[in-house]
C-alpha positions, 0 to 999 in steps of 0.5 A: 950185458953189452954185446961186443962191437962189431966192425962194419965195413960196407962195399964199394957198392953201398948195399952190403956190410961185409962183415955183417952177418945175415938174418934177424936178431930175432928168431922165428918162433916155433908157436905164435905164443912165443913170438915177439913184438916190438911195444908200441910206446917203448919200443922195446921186444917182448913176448907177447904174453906180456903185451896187451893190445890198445887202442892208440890214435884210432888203431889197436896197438900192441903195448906192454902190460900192465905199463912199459915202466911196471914190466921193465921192474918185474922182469929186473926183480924176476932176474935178480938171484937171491944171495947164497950164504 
């Protein structure tokens, strides 16, 4: 599901893309529960319900759990529909 490119074109001052629409990608959400977080090893935005907080270089970090490579094959399966016959 590749998102549809956008052309981009910024003003002569630099600052704005005028085609580009404002705001984030990520919506507010409506309970803390249902926020996302970006992982701190992968990178990737997640609900927090499916991360876990580690320590990493001295500081708690937000991270996928159980590990970044186990989420990504549990969410890919949850997706997958059965086959109809």
């Amino acid at each position: 599901m590749a998102k549809a490119d956008t052309k981009t074109k910024i003003v002569a001052d630099g600052l704005r893309y005028k085609s580009k629409v404002s705001g984030s990608p990520f919506t507010a959400a409506t309970s803390f529960g249902a926020a996302t977080m970006s992982c701190f090893l992968c990178g990737k935005h997640r609900a927090r319900s499916q991360m876990i907080s580690k320590k990493i270089l001295g500081k708690s970090q937000a991270v996928c759990s159980p590990t970044c490579k186990a989420l990504d094959l549990a969410l890919e399966e949850a997706n997958k529909k059965p086959a109809s016959d």
